[in-house]
N, C-alpha and C positions, 0 to 999 in steps of 0.2 A: 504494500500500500504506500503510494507517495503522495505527497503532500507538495504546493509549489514551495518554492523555496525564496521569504525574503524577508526582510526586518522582521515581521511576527510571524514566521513559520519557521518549522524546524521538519525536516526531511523526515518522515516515521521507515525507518531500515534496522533492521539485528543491531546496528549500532547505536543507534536509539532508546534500545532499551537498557543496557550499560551505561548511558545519559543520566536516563529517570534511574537506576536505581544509585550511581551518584549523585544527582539533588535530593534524593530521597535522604544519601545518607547525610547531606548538608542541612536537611530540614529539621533534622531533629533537637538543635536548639534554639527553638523558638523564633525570632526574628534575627539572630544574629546574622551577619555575612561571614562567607564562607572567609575563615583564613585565606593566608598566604601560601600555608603548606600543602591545604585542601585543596587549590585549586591546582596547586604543582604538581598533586598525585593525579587529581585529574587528565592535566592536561599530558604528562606523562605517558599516563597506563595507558589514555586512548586521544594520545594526539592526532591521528588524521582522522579519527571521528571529529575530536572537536575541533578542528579546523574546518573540516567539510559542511559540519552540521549547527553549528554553533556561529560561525565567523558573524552571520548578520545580527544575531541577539542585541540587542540594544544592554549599553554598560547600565550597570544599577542591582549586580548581584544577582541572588536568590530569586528576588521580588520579580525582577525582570526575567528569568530563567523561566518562571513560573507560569506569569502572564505568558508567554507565548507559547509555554507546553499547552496549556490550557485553550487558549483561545484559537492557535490554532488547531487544536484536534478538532475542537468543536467547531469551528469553520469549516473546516474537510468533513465534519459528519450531514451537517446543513448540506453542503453545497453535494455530495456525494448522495445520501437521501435523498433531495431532490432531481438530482438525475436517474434516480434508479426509476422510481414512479414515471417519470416523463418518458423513460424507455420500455417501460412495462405495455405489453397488449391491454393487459386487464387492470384491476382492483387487485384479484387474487395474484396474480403473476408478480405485481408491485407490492405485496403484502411479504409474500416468499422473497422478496431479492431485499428487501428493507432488513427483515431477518440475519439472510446473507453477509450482505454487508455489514452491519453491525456485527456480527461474529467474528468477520473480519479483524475489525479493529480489536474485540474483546479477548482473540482468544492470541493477539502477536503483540498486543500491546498491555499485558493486565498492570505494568506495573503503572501504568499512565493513570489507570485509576484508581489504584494506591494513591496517590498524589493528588488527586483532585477529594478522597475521600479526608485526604486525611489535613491540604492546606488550602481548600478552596476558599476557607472564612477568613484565612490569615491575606488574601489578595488584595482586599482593600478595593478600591473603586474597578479595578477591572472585570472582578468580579461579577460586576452586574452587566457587565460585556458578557461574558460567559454566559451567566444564566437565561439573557437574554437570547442570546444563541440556541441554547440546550431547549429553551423552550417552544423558539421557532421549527429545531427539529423533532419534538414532540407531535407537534402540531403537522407535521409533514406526515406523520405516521398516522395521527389520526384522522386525514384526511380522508388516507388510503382505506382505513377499517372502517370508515364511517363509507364510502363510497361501496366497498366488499357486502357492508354488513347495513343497509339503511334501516333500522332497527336498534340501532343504539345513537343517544343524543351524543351531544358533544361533550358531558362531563361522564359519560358510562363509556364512550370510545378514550378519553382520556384516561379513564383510570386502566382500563383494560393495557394500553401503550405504556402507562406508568411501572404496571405489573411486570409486564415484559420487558422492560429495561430492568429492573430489578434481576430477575434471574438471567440476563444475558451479560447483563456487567458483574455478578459473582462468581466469574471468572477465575480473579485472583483470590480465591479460595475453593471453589468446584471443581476447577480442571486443573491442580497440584498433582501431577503426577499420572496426568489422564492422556490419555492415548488423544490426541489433536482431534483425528477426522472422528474418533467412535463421537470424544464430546460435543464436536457440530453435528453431526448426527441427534442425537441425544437433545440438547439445547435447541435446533431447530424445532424437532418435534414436538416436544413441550412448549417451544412459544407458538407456534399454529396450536394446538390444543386452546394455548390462554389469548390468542386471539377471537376463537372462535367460541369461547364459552358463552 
């Protein structure tokens, strides 16, 4: 899965996720900014990642690392979401590739949502960039279930999309040690079940 690459996006690649679980491991005191020494092992251990992947980040630390894991995932989910529906024949066909794709991201990227689980409140005003995003892509999905299924209003197609991001993002605890394609297997069909309840 790629993502464009520029001031507030960061490339999603196997390199990427050796990224997030270095912010991750810089996150865990509080707001401070990463040392001198943390960013040397960083940049060290996986210097053409972070040259390749990093170079456009805007200076400003953590905070700034952060914002742009965040808001560009969520950009790439938005704008990707929306084209999957646009390319779909159907409602159904657009319901199964939204699924898809979203697995995509949850099951190459879990640590990404470590990190939003765990510093999304500490973002500070981008934050509402973010959520504001996440919500738009919400809303993409319940477009699609609301168009599949005309039988649920817009707050019963909401919760239903809500549900299903819930078991497709636990992820980074369900699929610890799970066979990749059995757990898409498994997580598709359980979220068509919880769409269509």
């Amino acid at each position: 899965m790629t993502l464009p690459t520029n001031r507030r996006h960061l490339v999603l690649a196997p390199a990427a996720a050796l990224i997030a679980l270095a912010f991750a491991a810089l996150t865990d005191g509080a707001h401070a900014q990463p040392t001198a020494e943390q960013q040397s092992v960083i940049r060290s251990n996986c210097r053409s990642d972070f040259m390749s992947k990093c170079s456009g980040v805007t200076p400003g630390g953590k905070d700034a690392i952060l914002a742009d894991l965040l808001l560009g995932i969520s950009e790439h989910l938005l704008a990707g979401g929306r084209a999957q529906v646009s390319a779909a024949a159907d409602a159904d066909r657009a319901l199964s590739a939204l699924v898809s794709f979203h697995l995509d991201f949850t099951l190459t990227a879990p640590d990404l949502i470590r990190v939003q689980d765990r510093d999304l409140a500490n973002l500070g005003g981008e934050a509402r960039r973010v959520r504001r995003l996440q919500r738009a892509y919400v809303e993409v999905w319940r477009g699609a279930l609301q168009e599949a299924r005309g039988d649920l209003d817009d707050r019963a197609a909401r919760a239903r999309v809500q549900a299903v991001f819930g078991l497709l993002n636990s992820t980074p605890h369900s699929a610890v040690g799970s066979d990749p394609d059995a757990m898409r297997e498994m997580l598709s069909a359980m979220a068509a079940a919880a769409l269509a309840a």
